[in-house]
BAFI-3210 file (N, C-alpha, C; in Angstrom, 3 decimals, decimal comma, padded with zeros to 6 digits):
// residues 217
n [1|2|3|4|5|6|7|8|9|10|11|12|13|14|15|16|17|18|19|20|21|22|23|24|25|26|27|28|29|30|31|32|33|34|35|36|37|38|39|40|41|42|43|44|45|46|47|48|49|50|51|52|53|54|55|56|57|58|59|60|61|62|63|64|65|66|67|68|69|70|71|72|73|74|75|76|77|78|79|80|81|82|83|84|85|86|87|88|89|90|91|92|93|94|95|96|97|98|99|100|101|102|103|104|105|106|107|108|109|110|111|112|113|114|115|116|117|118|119|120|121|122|123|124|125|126|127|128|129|130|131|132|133|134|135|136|137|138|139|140|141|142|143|144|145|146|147|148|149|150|151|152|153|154|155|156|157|158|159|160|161|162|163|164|165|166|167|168|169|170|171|172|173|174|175|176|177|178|179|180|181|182|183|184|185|186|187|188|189|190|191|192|193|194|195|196|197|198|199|200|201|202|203|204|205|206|207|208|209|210|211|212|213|214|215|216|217]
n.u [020,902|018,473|018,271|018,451|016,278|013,983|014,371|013,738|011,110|009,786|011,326|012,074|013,584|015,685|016,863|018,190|017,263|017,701|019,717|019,449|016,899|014,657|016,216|017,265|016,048|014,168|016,235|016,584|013,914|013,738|015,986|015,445|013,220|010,887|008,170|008,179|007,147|006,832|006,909|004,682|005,875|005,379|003,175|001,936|000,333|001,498|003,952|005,723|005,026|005,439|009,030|009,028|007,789|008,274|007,603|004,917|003,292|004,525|002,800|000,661|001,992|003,380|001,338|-000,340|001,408|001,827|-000,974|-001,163|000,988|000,346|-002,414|-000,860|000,623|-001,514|-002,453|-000,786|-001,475|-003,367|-002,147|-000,403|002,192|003,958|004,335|005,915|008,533|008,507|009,363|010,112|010,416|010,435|009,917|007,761|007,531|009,445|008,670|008,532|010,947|010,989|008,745|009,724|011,857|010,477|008,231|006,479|006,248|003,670|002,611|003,889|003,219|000,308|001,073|002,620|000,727|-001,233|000,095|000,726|-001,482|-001,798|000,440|000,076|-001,772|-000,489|001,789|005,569|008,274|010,995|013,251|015,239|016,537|019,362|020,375|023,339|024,977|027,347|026,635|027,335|027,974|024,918|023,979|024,988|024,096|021,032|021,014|021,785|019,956|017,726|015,096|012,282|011,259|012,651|014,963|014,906|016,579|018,667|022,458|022,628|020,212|019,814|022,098|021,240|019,040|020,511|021,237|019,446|018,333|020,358|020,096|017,704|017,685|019,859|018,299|016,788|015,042|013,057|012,987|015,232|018,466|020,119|022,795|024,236|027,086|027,154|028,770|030,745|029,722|028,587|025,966|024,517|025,927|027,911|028,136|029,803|030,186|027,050|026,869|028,035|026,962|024,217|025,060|025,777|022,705|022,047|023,068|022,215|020,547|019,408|018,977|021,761|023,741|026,506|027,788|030,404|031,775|034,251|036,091|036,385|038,846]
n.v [-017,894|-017,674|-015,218|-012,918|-013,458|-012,809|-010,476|-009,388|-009,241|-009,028|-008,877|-007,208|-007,969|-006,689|-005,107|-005,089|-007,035|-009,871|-010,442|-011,708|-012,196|-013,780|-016,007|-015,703|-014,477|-017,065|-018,474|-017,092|-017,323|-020,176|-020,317|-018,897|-020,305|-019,222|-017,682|-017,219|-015,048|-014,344|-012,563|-012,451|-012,806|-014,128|-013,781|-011,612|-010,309|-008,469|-008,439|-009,838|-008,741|-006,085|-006,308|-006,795|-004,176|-001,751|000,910|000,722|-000,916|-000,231|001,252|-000,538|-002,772|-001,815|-001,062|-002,889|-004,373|-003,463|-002,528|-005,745|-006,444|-004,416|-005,979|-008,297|-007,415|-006,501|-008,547|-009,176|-008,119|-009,709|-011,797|-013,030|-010,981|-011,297|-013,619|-015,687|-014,961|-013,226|-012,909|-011,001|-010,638|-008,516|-004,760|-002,758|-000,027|000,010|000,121|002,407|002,848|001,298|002,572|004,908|005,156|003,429|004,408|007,806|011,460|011,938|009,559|008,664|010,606|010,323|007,463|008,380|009,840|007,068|005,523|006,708|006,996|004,433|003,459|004,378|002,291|-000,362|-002,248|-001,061|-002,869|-004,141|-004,218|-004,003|-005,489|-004,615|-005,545|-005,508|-005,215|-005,654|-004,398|-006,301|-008,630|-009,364|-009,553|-011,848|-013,856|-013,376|-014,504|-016,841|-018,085|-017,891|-016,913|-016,871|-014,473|-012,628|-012,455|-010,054|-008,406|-005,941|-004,974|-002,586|-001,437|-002,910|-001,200|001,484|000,629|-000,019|002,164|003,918|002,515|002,800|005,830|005,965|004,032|005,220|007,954|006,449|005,680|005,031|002,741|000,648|-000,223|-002,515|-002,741|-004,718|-006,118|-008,052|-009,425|-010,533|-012,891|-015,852|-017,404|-019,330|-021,971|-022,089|-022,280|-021,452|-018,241|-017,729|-018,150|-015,941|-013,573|-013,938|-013,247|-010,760|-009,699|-010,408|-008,531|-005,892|-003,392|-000,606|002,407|002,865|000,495|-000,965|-004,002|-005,862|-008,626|-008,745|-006,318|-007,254|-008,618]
n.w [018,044|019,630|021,100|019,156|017,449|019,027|019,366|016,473|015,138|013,066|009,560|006,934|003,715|001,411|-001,619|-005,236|-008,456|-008,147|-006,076|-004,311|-001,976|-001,673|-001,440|001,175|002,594|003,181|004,023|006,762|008,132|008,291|010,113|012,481|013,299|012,329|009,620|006,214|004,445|000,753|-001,927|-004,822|-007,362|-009,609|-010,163|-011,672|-014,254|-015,923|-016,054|-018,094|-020,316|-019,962|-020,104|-022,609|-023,873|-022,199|-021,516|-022,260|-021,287|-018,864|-016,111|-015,721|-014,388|-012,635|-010,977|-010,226|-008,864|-006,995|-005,347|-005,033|-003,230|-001,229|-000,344|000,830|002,567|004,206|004,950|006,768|009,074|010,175|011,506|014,327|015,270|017,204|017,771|016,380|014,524|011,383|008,233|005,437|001,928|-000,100|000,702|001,417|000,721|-001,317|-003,371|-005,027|-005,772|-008,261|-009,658|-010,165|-012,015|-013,864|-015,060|-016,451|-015,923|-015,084|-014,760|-012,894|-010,503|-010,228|-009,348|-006,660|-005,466|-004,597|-003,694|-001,495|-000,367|001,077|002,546|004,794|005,873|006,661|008,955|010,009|009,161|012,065|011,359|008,523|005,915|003,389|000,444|-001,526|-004,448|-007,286|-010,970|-012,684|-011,125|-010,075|-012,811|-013,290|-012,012|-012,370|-014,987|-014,506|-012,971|-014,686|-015,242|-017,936|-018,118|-017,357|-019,362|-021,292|-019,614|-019,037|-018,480|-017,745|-017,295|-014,674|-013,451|-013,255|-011,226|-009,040|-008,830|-007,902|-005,794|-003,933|-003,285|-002,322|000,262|001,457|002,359|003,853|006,946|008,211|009,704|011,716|010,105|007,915|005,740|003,564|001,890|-001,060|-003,002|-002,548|-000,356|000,424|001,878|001,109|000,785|002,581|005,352|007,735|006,931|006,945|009,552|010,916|009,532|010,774|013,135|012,562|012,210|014,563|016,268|015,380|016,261|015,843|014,222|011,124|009,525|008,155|006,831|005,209|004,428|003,462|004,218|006,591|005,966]
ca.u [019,876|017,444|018,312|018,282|014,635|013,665|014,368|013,495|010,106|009,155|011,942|011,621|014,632|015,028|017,920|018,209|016,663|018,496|020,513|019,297|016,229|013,861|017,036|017,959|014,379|013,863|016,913|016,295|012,698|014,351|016,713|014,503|011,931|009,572|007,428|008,493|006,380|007,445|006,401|004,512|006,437|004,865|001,194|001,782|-000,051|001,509|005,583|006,090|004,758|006,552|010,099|008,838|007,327|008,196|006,552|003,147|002,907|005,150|001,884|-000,264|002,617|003,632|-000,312|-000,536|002,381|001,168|-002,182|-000,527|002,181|-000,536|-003,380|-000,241|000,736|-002,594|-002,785|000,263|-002,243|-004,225|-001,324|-000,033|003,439|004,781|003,864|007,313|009,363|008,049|010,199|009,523|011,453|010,097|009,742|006,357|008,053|010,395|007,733|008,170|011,977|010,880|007,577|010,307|012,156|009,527|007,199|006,668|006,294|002,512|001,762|004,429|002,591|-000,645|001,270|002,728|-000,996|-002,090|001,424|000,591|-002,948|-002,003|001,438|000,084|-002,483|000,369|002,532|006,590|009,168|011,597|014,729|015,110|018,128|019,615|021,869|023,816|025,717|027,320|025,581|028,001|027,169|023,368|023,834|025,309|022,862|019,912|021,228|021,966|018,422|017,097|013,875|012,165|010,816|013,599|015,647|015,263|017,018|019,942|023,067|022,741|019,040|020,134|023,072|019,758|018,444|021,425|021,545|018,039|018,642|021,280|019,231|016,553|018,217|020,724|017,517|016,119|015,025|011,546|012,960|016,551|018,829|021,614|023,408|024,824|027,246|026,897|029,438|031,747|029,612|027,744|025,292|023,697|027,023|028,976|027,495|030,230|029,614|025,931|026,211|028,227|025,641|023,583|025,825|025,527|021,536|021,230|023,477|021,126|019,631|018,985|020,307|021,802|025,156|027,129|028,565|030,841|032,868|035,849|036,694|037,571|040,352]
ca.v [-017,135|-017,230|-013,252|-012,348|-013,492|-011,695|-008,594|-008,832|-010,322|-008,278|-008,494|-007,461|-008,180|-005,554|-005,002|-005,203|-007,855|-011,106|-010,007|-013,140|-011,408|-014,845|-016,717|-015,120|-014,954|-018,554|-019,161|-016,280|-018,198|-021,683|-019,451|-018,143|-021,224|-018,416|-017,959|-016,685|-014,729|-014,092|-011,759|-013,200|-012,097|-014,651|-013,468|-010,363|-010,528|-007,436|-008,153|-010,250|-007,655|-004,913|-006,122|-006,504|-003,245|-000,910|001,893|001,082|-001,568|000,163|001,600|-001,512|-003,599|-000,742|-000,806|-004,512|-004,733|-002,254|-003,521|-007,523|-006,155|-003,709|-007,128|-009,027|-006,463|-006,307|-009,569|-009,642|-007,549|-010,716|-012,586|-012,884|-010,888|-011,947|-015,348|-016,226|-014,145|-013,122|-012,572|-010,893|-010,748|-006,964|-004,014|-002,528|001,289|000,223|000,101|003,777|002,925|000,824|003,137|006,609|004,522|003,162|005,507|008,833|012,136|011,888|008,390|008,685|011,559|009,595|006,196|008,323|009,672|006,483|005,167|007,582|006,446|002,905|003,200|004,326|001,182|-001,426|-002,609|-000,958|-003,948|-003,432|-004,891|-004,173|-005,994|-003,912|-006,649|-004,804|-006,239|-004,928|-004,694|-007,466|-009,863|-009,453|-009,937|-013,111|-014,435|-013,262|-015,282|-018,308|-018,783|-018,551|-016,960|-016,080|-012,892|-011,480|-012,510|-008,629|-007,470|-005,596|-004,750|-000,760|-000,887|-002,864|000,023|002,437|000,393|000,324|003,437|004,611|001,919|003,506|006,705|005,352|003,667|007,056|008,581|005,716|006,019|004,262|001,556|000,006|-000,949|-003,499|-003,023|-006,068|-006,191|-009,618|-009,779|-011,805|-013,802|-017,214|-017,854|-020,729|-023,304|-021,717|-022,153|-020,307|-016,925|-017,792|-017,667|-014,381|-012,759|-014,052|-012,448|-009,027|-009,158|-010,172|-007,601|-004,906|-002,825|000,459|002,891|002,451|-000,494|-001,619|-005,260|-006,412|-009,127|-008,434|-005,484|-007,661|-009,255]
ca.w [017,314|020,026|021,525|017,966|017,509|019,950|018,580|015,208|014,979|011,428|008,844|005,990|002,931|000,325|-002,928|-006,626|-008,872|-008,393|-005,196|-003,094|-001,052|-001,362|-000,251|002,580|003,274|003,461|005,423|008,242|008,300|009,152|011,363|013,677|013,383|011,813|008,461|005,262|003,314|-000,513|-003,126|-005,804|-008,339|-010,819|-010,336|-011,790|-015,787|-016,991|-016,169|-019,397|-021,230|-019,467|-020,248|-023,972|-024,305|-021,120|-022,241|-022,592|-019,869|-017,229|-015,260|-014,926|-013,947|-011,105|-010,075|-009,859|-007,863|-005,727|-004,629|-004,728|-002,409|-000,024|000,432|001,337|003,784|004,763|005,996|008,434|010,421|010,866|012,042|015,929|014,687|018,002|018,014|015,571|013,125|010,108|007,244|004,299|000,517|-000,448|001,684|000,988|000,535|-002,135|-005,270|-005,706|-006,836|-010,166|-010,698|-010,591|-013,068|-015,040|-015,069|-016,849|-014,586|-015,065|-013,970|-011,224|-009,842|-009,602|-008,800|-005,516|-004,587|-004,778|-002,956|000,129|000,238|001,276|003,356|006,395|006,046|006,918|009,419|009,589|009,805|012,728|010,987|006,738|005,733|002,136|-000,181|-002,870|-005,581|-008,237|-011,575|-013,395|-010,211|-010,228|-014,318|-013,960|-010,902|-013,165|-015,912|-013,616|-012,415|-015,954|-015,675|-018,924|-018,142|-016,927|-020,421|-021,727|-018,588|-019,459|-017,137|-017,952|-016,019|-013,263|-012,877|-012,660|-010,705|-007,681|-008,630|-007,094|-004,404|-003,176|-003,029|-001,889|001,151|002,025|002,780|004,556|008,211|008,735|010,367|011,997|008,510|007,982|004,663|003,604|000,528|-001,428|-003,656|-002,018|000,126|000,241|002,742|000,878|000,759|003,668|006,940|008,690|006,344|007,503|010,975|010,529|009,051|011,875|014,543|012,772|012,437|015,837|017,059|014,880|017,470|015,825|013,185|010,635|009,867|006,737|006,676|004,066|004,817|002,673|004,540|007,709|006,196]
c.u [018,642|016,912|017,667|016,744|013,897|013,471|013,813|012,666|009,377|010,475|012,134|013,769|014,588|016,500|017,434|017,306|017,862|019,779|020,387|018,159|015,465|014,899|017,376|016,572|013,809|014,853|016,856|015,139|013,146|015,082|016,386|013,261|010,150|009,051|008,622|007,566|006,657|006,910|005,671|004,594|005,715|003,781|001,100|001,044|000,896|003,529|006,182|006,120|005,489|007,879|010,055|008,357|006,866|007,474|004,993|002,341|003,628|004,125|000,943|000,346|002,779|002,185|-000,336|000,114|002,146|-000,017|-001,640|-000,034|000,697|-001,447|-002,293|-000,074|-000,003|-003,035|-001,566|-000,741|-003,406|-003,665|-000,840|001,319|004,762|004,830|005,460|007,229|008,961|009,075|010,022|010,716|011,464|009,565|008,699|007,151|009,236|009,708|008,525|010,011|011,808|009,967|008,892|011,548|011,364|008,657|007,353|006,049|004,627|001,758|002,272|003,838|001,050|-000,303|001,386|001,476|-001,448|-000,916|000,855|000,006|-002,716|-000,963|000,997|-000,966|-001,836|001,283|004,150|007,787|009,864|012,589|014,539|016,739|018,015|020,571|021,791|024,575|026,000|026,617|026,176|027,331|025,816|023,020|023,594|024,066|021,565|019,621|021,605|020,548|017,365|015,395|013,146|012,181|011,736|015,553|015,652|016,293|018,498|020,861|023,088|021,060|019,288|021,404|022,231|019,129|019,028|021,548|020,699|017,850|018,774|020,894|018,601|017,204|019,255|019,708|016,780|016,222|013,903|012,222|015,122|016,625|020,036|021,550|024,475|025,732|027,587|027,795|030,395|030,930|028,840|027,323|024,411|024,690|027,482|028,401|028,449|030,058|027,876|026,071|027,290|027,262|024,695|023,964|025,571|024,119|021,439|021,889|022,984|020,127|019,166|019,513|020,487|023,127|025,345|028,083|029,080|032,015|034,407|036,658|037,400|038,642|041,424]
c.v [-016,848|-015,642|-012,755|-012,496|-013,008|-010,503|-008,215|-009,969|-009,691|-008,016|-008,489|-007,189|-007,314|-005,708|-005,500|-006,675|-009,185|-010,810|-011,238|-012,932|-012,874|-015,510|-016,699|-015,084|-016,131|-019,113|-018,263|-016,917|-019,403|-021,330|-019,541|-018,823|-019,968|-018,942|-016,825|-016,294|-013,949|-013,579|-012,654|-012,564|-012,638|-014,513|-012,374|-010,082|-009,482|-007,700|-008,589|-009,193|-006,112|-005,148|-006,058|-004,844|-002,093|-000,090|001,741|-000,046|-001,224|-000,050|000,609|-002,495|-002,644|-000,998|-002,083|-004,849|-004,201|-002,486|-004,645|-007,376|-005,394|-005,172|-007,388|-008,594|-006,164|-007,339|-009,901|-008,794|-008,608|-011,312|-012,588|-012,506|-011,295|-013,110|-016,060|-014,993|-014,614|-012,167|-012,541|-010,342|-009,578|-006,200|-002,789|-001,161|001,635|000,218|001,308|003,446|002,816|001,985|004,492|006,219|004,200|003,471|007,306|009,810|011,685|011,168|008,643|009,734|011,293|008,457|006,931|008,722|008,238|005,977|005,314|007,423|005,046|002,773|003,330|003,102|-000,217|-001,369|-001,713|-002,389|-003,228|-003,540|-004,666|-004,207|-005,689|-004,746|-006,055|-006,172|-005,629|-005,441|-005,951|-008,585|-010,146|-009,752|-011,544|-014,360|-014,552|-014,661|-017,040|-018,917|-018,939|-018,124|-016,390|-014,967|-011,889|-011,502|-010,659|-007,434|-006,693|-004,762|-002,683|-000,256|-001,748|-001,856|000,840|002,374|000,388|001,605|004,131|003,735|002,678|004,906|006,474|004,966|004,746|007,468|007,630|005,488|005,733|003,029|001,090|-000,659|-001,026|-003,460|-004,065|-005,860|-007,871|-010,355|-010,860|-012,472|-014,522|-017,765|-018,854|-021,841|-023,030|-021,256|-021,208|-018,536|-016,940|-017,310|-016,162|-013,750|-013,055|-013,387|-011,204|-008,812|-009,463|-009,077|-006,058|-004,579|-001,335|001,102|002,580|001,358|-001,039|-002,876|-005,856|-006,875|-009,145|-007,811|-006,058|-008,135|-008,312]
c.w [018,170|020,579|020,317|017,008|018,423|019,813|017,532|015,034|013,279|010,659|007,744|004,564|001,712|-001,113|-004,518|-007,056|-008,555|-007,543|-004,285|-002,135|-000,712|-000,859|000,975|003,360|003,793|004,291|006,260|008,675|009,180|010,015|012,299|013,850|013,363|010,388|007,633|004,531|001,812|-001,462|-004,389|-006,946|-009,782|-011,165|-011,458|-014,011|-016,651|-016,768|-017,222|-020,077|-020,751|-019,660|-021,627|-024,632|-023,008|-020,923|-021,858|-021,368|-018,328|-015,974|-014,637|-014,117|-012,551|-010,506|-009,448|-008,564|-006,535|-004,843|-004,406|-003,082|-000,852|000,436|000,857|002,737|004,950|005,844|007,066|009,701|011,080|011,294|013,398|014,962|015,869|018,558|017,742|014,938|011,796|009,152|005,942|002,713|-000,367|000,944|000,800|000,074|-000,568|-003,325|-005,657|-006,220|-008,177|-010,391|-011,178|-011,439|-014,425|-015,628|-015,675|-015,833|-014,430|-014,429|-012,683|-010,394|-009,213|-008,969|-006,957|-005,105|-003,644|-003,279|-001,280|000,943|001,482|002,348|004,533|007,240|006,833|007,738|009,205|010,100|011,269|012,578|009,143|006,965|004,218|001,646|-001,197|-003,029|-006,763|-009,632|-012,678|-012,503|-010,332|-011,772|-014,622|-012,775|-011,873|-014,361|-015,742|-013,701|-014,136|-016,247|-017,284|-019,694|-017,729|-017,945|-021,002|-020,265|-019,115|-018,635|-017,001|-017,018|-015,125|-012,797|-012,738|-011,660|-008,928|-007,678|-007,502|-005,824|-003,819|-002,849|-002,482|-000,077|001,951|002,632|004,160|006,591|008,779|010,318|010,615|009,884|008,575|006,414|004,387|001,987|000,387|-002,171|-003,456|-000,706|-000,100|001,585|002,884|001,098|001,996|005,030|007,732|008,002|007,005|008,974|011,290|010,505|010,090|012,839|014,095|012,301|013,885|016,831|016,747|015,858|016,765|014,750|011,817|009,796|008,203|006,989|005,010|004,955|004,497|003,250|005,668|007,856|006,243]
res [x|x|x|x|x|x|x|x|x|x|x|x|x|x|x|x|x|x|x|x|x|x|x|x|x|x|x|x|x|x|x|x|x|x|x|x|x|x|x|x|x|x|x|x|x|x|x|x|x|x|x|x|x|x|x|x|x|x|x|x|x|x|x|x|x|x|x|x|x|x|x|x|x|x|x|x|x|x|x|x|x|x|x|x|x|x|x|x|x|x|x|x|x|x|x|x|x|x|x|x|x|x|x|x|x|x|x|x|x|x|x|x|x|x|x|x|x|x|x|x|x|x|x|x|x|x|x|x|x|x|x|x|x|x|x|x|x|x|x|x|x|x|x|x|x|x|x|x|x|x|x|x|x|x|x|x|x|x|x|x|x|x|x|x|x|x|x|x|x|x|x|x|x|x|x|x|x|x|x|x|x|x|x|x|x|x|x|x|x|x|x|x|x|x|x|x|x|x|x|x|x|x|x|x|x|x|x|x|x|x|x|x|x|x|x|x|x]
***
């Protein structure tokens, strides 16, 4: 792993709700004897109330997230980024999926203003690693971990939600991107699937690459 730190001193982890992004985050961290820095998904006042009543709290929850996510961002610019590998669990440029979901044309039209304002303020990773999953898998993950707030989730908006991924990412070209599919693997129990997945980020030089292990058998 040491080449492979080398290369990818900014990486940032991106996919669906309950795809594994803080996991994988925390072990590329211990990986690469870097930091992990993790979304604070629990700060956010208005997400309770946004799965109860979408509608009318969509916009403050999208805003919140949005500023939370930009300071955070803000401060890797105080950081030595080539000191160690920094590894991050959201990729600043993916808000605008949930807001052009959750959002009516109106707000989304001020959310991207506001969006536009702020992107060129921050840092671009040089590595975004994409983990799909289909929307049964990410159902039953969701429902594993047990969080409260994410009890109204229902498997018909995470299929919306890979949906606009997968859009989202087609287009995508900021930065080198490793698509990873998740379905069939385990990188938390299964050290040799781990250092797999290690061999094809550190061989991520550019472009853009799809890994799914299934296909090699």
């Amino acid at each position: 792993m040491k080449d492979q730190g080398k290369d990818h001193r900014y990486i940032a982890i991106e996919g669906p709700i309950g795809v594994g992004k803080t996991t994988l985050a925390q072990i590329l961290a211990k990986e690469l004897k870097g930091r992990a820095i993790l979304e604070k998904t629990d700060e956010n006042p208005f997400l309770a109330k946004f799965y109860h009543q979408p509608e009318r709290f969509a916009f403050q929850t999208q805003l919140f997230f949005l500023f939370s996510r930009f300071r955070q961002q803000q401060e890797l610019f105080q950081l030595d980024l080539f000191s160690k590998s920094t590894v991050l669990d959201y990729l600043f440029a993916r808000d605008q999926i949930f807001a052009s979901i959750n959002l009516n044309d109106e707000e989304f039209s001020l959310y991207q203003q506001i969006q536009q304002l702020l992107t060129g303020q921050i840092p671009k990773p040089d590595l975004v690693i994409y983990l799909q999953a289909d929307p049964k898998t990410l159902f039953q993950r969701i429902k594993k971990r047990g969080r409260d707030f994410e009890k109204e989730i229902e498997e018909e908006y995470l299929s919306l939600l890979i949906e606009n991924y997968n859009q989202f990412f087609f287009n995508y070209n900021d930065s080198p991107l490793l698509i990873i599919q998740t379905n069939d693997i385990d990188f938390v129990q299964s050290r040799e699937e781990l250092e797999d997945l290690l061999k094809q980020i550190r061989m991520m030089k550019s472009g853009m690459q799809y890994y799914n292990p299934m296909q090699r058998d």
